[in-house]
Backbone as CSV, one residue per row, in Angstrom:
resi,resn,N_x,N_y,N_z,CA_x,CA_y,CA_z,C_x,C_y,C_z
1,UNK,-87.454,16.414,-114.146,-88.088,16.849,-112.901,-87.157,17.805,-112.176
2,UNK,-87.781,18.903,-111.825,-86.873,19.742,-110.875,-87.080,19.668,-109.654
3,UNK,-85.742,19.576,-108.805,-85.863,19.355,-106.966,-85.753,21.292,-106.892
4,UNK,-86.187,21.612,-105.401,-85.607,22.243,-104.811,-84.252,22.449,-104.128
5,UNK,-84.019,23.824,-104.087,-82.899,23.778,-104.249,-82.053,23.341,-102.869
6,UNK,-83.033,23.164,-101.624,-82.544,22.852,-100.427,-82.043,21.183,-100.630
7,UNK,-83.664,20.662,-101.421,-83.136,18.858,-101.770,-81.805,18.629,-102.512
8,UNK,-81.073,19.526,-103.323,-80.488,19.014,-103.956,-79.211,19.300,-102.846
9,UNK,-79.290,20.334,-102.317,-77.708,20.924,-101.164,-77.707,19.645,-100.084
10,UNK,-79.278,19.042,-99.937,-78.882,17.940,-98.900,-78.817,16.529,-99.339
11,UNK,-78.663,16.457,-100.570,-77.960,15.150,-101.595,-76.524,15.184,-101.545
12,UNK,-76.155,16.304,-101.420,-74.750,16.924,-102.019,-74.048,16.381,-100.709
13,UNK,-74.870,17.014,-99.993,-73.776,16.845,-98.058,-73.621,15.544,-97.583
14,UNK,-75.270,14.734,-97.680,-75.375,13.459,-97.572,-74.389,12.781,-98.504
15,UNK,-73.849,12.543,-99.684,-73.084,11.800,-100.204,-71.937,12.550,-99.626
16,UNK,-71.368,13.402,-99.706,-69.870,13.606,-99.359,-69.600,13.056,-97.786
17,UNK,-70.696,13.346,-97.027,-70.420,12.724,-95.527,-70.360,11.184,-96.013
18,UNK,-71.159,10.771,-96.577,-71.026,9.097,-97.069,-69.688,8.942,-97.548
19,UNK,-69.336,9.698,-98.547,-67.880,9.167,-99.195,-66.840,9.295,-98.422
20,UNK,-66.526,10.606,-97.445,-65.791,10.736,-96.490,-65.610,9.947,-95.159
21,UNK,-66.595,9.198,-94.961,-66.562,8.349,-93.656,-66.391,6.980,-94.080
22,UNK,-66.120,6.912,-95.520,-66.235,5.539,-96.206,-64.821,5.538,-96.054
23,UNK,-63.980,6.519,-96.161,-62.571,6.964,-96.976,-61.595,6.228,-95.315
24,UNK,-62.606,6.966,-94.217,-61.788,6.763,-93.320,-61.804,5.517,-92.182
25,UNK,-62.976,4.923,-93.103,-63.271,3.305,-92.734,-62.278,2.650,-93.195
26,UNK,-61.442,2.987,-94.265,-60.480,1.854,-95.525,-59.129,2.245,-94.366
27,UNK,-59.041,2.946,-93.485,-57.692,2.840,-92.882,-58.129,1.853,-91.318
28,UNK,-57.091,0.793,-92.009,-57.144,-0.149,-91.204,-56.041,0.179,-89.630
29,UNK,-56.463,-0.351,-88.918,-55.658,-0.275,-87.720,-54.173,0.094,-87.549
30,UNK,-53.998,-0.982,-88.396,-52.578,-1.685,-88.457,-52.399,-0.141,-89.762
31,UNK,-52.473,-0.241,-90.683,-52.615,1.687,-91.267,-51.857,2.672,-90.223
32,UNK,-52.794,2.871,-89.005,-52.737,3.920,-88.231,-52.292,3.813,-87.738
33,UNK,-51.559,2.320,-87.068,-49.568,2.659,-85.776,-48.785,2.508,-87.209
34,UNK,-48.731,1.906,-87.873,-47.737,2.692,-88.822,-47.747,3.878,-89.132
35,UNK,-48.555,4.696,-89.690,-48.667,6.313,-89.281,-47.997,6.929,-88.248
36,UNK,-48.935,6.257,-87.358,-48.169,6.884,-86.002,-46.740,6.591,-85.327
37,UNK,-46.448,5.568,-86.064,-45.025,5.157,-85.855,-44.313,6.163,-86.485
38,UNK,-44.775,6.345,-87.992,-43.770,7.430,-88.833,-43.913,8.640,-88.061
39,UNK,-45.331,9.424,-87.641,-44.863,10.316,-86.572,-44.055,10.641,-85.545
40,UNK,-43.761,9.143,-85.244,-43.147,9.407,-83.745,-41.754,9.508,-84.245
41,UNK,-41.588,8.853,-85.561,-39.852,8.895,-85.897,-39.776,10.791,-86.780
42,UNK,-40.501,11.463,-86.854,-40.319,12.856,-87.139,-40.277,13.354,-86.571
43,UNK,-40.837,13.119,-85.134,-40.502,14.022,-84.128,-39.226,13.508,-83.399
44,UNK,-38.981,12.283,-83.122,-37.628,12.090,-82.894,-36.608,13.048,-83.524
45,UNK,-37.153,12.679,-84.743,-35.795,13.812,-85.735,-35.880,15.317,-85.238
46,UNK,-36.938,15.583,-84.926,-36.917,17.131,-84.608,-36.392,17.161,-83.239
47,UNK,-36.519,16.414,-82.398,-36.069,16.681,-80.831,-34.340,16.759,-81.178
48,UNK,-33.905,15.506,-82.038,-32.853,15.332,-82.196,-32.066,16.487,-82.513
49,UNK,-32.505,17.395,-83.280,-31.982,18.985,-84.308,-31.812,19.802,-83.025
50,UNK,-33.306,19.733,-81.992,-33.258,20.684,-80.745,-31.894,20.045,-80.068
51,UNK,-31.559,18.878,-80.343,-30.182,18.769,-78.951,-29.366,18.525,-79.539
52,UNK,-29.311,18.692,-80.862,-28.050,18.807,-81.333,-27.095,20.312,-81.426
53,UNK,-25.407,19.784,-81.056,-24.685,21.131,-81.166,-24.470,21.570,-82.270
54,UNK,-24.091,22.871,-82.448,-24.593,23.853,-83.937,-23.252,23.092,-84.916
55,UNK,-23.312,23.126,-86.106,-22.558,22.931,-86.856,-20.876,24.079,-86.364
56,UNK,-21.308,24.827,-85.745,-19.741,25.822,-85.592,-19.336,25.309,-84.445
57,UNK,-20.180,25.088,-83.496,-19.596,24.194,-82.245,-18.815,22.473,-82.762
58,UNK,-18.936,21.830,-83.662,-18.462,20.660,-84.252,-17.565,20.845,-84.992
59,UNK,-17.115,21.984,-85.842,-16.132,22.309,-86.694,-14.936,22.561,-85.347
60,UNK,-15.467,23.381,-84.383,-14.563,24.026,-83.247,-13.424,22.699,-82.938
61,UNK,-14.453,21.596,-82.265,-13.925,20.607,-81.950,-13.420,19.260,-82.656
62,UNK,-13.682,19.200,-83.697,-13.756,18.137,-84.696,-12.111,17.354,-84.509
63,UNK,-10.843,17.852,-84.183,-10.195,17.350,-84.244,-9.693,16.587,-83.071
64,UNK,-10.430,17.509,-81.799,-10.475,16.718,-80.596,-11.621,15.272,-80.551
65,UNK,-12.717,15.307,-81.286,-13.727,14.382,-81.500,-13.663,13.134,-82.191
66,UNK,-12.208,13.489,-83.158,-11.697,12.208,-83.512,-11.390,11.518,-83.122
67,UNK,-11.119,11.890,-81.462,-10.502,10.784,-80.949,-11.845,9.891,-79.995
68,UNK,-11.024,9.013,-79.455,-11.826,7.673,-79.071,-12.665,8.592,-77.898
69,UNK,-13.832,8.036,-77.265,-14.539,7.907,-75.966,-14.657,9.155,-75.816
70,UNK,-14.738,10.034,-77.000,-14.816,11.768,-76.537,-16.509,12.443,-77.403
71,UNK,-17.267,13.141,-77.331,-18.519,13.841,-77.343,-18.344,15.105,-76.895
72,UNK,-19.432,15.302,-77.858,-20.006,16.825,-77.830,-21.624,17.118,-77.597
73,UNK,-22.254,17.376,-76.849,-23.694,17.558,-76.528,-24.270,18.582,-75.915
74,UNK,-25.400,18.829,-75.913,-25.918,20.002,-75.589,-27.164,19.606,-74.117
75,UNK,-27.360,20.633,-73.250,-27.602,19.823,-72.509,-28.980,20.889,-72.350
76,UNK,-30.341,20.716,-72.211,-31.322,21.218,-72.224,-31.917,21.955,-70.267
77,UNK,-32.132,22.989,-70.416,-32.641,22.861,-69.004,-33.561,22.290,-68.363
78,UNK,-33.903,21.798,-67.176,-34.742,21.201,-66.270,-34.990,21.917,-65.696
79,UNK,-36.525,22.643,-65.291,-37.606,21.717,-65.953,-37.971,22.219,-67.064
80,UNK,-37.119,23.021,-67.759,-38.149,24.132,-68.755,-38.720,23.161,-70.414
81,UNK,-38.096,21.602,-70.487,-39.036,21.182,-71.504,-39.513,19.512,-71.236
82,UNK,-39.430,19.648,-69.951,-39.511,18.546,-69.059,-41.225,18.099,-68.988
83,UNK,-41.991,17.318,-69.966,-43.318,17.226,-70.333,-44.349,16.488,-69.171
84,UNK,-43.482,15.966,-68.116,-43.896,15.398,-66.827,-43.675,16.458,-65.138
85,UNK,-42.870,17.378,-65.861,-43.108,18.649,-65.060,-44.309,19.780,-65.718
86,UNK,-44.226,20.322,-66.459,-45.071,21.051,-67.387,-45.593,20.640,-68.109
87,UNK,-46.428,19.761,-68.386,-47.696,19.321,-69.393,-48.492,19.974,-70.272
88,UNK,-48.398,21.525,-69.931,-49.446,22.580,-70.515,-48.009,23.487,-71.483
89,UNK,-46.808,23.175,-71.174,-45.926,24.188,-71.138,-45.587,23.587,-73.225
90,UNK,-45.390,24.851,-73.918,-45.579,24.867,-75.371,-43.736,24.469,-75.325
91,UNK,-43.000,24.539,-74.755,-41.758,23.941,-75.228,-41.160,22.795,-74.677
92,UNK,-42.411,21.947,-74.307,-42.545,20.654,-73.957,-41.846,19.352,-75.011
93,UNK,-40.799,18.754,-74.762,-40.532,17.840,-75.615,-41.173,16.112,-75.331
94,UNK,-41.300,15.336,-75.933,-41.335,14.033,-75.296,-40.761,12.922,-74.617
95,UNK,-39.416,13.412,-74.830,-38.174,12.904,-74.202,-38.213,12.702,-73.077
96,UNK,-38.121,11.337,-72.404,-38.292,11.479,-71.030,-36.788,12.124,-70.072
97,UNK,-37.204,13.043,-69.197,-36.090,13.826,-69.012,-36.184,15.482,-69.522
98,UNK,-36.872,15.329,-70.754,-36.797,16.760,-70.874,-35.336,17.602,-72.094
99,UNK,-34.811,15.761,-71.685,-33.320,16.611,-72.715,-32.055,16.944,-71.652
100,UNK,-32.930,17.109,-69.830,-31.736,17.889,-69.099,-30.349,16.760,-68.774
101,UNK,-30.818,15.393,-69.165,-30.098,14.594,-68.825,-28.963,13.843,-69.606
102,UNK,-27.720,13.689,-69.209,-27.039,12.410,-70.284,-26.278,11.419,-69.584
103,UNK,-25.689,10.331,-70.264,-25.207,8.991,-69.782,-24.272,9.091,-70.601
104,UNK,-23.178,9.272,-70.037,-21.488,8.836,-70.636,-21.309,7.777,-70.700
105,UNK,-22.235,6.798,-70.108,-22.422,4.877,-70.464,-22.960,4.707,-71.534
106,UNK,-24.314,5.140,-71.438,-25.035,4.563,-72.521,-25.293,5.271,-73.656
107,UNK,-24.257,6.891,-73.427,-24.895,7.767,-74.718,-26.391,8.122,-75.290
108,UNK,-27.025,8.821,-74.165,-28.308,8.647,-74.765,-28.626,9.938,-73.669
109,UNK,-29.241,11.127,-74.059,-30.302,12.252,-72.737,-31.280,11.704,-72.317
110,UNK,-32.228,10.044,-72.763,-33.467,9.647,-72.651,-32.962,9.347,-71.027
111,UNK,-33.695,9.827,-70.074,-33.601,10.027,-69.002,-33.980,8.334,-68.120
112,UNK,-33.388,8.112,-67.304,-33.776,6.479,-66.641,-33.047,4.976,-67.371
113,UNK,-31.552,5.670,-68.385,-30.766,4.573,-68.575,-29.220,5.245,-67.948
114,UNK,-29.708,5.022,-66.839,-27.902,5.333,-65.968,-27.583,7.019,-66.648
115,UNK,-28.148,7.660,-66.064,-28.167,9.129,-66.419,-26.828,9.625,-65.113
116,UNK,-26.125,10.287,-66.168,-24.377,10.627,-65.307,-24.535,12.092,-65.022
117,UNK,-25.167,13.129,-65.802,-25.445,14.519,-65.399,-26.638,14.987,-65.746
118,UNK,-26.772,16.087,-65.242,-28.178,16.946,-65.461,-27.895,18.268,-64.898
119,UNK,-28.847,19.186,-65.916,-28.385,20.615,-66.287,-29.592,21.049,-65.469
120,UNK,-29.967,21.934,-64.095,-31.153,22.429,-63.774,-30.854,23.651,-63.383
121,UNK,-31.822,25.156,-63.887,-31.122,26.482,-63.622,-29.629,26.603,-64.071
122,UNK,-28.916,26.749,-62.579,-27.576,27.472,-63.410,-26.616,26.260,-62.608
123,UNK,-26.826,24.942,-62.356,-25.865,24.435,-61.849,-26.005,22.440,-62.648
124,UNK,-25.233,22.112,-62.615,-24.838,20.642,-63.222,-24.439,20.032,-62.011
125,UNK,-25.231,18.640,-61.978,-25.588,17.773,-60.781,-25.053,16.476,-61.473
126,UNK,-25.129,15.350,-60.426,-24.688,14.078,-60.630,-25.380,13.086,-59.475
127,UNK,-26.087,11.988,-60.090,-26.692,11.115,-59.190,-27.528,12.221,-58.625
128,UNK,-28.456,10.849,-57.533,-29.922,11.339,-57.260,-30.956,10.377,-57.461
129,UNK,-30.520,9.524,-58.006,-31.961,8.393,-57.867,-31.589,7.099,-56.999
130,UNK,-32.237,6.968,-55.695,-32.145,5.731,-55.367,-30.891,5.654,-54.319
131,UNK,-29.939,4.648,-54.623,-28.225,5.159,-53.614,-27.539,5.374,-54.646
132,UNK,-27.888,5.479,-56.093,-26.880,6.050,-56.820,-26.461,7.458,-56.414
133,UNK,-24.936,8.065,-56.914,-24.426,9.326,-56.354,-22.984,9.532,-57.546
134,UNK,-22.729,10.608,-56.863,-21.709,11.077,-57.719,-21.254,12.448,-57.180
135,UNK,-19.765,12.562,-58.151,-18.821,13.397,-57.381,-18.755,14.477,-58.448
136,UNK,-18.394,15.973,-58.566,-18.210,16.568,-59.470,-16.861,17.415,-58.584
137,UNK,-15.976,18.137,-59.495,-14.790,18.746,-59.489,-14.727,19.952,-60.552
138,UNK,-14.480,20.850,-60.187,-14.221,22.096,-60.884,-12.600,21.863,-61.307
139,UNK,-11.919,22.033,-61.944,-10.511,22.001,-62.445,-10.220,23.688,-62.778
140,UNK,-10.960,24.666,-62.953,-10.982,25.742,-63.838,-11.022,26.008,-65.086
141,UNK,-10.331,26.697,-65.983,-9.855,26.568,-67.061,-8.835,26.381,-67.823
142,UNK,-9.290,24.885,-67.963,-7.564,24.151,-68.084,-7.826,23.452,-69.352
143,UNK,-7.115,23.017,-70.106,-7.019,22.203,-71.258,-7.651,21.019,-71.232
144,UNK,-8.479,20.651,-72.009,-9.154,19.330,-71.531,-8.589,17.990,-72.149
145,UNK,-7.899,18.492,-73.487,-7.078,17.363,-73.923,-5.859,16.735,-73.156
146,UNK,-5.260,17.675,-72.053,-4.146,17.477,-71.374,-4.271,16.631,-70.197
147,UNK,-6.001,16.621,-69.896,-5.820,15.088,-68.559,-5.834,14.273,-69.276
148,UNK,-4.820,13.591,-68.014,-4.762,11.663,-67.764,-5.357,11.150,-66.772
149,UNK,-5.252,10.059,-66.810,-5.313,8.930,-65.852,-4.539,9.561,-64.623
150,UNK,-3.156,9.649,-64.982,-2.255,9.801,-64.098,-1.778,11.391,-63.673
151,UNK,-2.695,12.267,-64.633,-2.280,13.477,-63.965,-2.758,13.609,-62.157
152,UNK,-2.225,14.122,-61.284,-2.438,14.465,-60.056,-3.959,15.007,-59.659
153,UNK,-4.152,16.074,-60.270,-5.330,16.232,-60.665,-6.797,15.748,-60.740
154,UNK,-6.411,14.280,-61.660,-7.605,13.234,-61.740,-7.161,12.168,-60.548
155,UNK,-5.882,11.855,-59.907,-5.784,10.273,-59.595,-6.713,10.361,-58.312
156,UNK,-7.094,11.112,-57.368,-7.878,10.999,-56.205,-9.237,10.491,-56.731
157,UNK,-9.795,11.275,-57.757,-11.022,10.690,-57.891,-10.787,9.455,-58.670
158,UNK,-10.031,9.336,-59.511,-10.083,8.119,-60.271,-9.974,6.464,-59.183
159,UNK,-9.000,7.237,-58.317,-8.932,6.167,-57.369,-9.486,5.702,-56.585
160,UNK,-10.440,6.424,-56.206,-11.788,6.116,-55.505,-12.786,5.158,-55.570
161,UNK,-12.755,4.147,-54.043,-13.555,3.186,-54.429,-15.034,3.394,-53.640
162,UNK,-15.943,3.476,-54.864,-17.495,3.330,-54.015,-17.441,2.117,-52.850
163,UNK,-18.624,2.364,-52.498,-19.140,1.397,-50.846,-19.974,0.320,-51.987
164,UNK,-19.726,-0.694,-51.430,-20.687,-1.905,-51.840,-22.246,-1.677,-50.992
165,UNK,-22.215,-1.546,-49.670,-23.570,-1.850,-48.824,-24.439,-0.486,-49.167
166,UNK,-26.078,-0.659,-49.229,-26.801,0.754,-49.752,-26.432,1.781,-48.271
167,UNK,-26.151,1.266,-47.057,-26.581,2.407,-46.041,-24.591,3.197,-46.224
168,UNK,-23.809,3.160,-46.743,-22.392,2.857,-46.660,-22.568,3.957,-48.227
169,UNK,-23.467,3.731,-49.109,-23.486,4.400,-50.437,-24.346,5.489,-50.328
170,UNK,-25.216,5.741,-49.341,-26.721,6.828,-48.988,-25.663,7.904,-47.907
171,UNK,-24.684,7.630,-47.266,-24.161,8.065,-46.490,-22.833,9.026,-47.163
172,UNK,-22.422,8.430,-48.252,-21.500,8.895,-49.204,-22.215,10.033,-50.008
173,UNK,-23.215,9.391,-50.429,-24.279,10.710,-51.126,-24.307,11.894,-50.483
174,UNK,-24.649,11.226,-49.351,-24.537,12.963,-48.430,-23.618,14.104,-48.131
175,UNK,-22.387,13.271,-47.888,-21.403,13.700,-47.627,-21.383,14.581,-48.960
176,UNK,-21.358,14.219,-50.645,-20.933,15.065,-51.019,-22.239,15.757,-51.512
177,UNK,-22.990,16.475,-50.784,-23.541,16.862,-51.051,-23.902,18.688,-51.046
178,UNK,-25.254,19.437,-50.951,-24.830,20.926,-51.195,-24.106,21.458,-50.430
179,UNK,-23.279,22.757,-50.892,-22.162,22.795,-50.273,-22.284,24.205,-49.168
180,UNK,-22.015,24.859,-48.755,-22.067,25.897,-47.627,-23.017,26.995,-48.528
181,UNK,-21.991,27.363,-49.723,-22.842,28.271,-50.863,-24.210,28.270,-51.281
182,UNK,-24.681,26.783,-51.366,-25.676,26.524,-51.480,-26.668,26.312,-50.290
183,UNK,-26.585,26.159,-49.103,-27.630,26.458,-47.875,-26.856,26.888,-46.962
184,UNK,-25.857,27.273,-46.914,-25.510,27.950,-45.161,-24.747,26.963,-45.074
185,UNK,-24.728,25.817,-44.939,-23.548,25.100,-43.827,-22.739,24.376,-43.933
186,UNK,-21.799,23.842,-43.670,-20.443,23.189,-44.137,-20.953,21.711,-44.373
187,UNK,-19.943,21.229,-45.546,-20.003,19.846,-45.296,-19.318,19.269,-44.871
188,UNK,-20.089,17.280,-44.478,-18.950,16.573,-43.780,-18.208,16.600,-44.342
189,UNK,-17.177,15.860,-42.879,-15.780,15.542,-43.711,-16.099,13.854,-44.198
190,UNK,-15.162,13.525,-44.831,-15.973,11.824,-45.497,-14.370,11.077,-44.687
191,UNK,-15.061,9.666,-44.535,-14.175,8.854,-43.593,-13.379,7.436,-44.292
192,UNK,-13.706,7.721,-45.751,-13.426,6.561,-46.650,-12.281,6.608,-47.456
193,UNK,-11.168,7.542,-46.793,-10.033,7.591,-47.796,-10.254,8.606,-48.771
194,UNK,-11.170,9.577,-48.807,-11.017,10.260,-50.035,-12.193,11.721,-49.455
195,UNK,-11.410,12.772,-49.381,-11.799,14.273,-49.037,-12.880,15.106,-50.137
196,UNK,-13.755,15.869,-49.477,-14.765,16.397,-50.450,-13.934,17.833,-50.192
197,UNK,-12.797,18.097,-50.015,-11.604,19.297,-49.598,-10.283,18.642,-50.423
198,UNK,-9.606,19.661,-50.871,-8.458,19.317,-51.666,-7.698,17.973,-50.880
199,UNK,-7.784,16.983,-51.119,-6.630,16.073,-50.801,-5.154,16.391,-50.440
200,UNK,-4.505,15.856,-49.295,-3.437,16.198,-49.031,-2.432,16.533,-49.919
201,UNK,-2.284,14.879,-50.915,-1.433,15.091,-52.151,-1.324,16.097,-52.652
202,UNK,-2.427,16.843,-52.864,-2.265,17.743,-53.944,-2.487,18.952,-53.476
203,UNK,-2.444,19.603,-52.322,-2.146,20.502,-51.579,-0.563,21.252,-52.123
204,UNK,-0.007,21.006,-53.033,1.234,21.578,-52.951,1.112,21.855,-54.936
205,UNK,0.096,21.324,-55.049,-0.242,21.724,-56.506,-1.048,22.957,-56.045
206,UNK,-1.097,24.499,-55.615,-2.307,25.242,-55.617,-2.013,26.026,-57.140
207,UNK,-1.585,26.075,-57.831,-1.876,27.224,-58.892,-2.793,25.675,-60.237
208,UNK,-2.819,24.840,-60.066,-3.720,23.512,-60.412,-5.282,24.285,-59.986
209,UNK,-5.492,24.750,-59.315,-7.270,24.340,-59.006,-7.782,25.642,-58.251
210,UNK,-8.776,26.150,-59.045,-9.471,27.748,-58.547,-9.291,27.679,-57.053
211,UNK,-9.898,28.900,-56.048,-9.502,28.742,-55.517,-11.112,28.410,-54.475
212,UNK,-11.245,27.958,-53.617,-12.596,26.962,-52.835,-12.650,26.025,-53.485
213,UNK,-12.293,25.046,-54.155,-12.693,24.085,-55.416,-12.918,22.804,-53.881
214,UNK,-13.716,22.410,-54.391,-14.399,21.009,-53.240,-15.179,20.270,-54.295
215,UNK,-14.915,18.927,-53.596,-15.999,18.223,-54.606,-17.130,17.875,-54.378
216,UNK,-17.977,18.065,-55.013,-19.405,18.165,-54.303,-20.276,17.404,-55.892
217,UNK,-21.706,17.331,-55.043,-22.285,16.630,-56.446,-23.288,17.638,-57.374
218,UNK,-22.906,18.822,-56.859,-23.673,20.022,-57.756,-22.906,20.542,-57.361
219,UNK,-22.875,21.520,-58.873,-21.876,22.549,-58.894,-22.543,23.187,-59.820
220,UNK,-22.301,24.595,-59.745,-22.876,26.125,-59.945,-22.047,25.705,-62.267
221,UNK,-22.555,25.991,-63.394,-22.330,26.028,-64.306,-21.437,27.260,-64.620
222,UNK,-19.839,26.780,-64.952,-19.198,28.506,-65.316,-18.374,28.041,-66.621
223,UNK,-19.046,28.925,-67.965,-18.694,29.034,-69.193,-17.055,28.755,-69.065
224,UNK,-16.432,27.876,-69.918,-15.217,27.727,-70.148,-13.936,27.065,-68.932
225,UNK,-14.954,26.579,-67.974,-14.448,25.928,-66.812,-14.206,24.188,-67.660
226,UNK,-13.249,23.552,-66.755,-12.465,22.092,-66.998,-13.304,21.651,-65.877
227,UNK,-14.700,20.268,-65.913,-15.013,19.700,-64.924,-14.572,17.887,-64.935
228,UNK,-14.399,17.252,-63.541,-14.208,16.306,-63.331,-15.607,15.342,-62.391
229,UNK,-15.686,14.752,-63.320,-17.103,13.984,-63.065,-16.842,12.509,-62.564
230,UNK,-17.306,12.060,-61.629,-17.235,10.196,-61.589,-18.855,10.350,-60.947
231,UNK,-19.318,8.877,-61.723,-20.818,8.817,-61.630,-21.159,7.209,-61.535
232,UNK,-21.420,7.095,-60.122,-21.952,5.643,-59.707,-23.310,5.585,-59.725
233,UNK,-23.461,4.651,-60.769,-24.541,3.882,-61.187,-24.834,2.855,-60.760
234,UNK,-25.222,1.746,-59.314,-25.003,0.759,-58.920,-26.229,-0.314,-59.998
235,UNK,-25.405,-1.271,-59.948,-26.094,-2.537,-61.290,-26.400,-1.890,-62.984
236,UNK,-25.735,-0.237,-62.874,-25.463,-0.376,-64.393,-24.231,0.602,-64.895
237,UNK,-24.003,1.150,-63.932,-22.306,1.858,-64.878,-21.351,2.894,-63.544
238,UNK,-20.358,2.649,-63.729,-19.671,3.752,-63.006,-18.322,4.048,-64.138
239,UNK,-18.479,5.801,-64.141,-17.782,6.018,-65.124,-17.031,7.516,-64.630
240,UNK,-15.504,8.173,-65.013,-14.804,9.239,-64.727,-14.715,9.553,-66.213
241,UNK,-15.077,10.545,-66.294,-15.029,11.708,-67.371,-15.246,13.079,-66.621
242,UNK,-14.251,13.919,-68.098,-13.503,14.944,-67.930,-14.504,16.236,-68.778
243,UNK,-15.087,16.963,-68.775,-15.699,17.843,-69.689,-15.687,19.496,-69.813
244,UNK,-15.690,20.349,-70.554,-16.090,21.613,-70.417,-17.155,22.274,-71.075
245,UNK,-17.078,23.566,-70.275,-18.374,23.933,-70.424,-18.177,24.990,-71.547
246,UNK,-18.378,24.519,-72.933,-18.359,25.172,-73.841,-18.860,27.041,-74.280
247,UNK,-19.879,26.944,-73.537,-21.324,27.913,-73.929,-22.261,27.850,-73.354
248,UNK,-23.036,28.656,-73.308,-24.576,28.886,-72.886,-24.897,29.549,-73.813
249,UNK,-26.535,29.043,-73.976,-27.608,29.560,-75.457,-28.175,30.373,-74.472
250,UNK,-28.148,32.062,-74.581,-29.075,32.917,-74.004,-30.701,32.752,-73.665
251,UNK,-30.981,31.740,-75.349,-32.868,32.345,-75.416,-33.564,31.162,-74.215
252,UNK,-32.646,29.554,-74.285,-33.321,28.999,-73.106,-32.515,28.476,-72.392
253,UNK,-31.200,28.470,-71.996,-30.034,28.845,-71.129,-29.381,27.074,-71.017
254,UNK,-29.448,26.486,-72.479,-29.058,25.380,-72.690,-27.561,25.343,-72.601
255,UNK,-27.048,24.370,-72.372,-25.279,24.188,-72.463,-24.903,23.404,-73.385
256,UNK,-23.520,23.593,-73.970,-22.827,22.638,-74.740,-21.559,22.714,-74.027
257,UNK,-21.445,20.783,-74.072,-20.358,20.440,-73.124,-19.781,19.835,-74.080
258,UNK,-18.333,19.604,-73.790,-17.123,18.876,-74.806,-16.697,17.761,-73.831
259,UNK,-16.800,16.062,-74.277,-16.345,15.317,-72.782,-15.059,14.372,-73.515
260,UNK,-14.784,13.981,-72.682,-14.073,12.901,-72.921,-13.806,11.831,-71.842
261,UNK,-14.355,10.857,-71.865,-14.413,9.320,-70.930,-12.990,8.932,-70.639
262,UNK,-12.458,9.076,-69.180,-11.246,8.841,-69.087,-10.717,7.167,-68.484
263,UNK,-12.464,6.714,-67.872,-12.604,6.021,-67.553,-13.529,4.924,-67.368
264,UNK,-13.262,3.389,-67.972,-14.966,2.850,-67.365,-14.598,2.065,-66.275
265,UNK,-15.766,2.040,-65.373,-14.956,1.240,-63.789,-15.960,-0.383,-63.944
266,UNK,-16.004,-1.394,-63.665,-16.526,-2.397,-63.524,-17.857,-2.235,-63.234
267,UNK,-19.231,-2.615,-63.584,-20.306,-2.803,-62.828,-20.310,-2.363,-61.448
268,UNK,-20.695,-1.113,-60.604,-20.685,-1.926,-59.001,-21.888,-2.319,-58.721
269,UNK,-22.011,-2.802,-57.432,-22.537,-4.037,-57.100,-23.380,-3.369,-55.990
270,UNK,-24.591,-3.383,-55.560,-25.060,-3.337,-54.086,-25.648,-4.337,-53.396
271,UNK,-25.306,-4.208,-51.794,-25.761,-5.084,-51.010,-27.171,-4.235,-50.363
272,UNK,-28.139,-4.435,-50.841,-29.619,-3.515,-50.341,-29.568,-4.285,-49.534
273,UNK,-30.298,-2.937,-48.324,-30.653,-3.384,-47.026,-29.620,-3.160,-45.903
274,UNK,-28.325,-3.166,-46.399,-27.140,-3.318,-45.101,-26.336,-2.112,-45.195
């Protein structure tokens, strides 16, 4: 018996739609988050390649990296792949954070585990969520293997004790906060033993430290500068590390920093509310 030739094209479609919707009935649930699990670990790997430093930047440093509590990372700008700022934006990563963030505690850019810096435009910040805060220091361009503990240099900030009470830690925030350069007007002076202006001590060190150097909690990003970081994390890290600013990537104005942890300070503690 012969069909027409339309009956036989709609035998043809009808079974393949049958076999094809049969095909994608046999993937069971539990199938498809495993799938999607393996997706999510390929794109991990790919975010990972985006923030990783180049193989010539790791050869550079490799012998400084041997040593203990020291890193090399690249630091992404904010907001440019920040997927909760730009949602529509094609160089959107999933990373919460964006990539602009890292934790000298916890080793990780995933943004919201005690995050110690962040890269936005052309300047590197510290603290910002909550009464957490933090101090940053320009050193210039100085050797980064050559601080201590005890160089002059580091002991003001190292010695520095945060405020236990939140209104005592919100008040500290401020103080070091933007600096004349950045809106017009001076900052306070701070009343806790420790100057956001060269410290007395070390007033007689000037060929030590560029020249305006203040400590503030943003500071402007300058290629091949020595920075001094302490970053209070209250109920999960306070930490002094030393880093420089390796480079800037022209095409999306990412950084690679070289650090080394000079210090971990105890848990601090807050008294909310007082």
């Amino acid at each position: 018996m012969k069909y027409p030739f339309a009956t036989v094209l709609f035998l043809i479609i009808a079974i393949s739609f049958t076999g094809s919707n049969g095909f994608a009935q046999t993937a069971s649930r539990g199938d498809l988050l495993r799938e999607i699990k393996a997706k999510r670990a390929e794109l991990q790997q790919l975010e990972n390649q985006l923030l990783a430093p180049t193989a010539e930047d790791r050869k550079a440093y490799a012998e400084f990296l041997s040593q203990p509590n020291t890193g090399l990372i690249r630091l992404l700008p904010h907001p440019v792949y920040d997927r909760d700022t730009y949602g529509k934006n094609n160089k959107t990563i999933s990373m919460r954070g964006g990539g602009a963030y890292y934790s000298f505690a916890s080793l990780t850019h995933e943004y919201g585990f005690g995050s110690d810096i962040q890269l936005e435009s052309d300047h590197l910040s510290v603290g910002g969520a909550g009464a957490d805060y933090g101090i940053l220091f320009n050193l210039g361009e100085v050797a980064l293997d050559k601080l201590k503990l005890e160089d002059p240099r580091v002991r003001s900030m190292s010695d520095y004790t945060p405020p236990s009470k939140e209104s005592d830690a919100r008040r500290e925030a401020r103080k070091f906060g933007p600096s004349v350069n950045d809106i017009g007007r001076t900052a306070l002076p701070l009343d806790m033993g420790f100057t956001n202006r060269l410290p007395e001590d070390l007033l007689s060190y000037p060929d030590m430290f560029p020249s305006g150097s203040v400590y503030r909690s943003r500071l402007r990003v300058l290629v091949n500068s020595t920075y001094l970081l302490r970053s209070i994390n209250y109920l999960h890290s306070d930490v002094l590390v030393a880093f420089k600013v390796v480079r800037r990537d022209s095409d999306d104005g990412s950084v690679i920093l070289v650090w080394k942890r000079l210090k971990k300070y105890p848990v601090p503690q807050l008294a909310l509310g007082k």
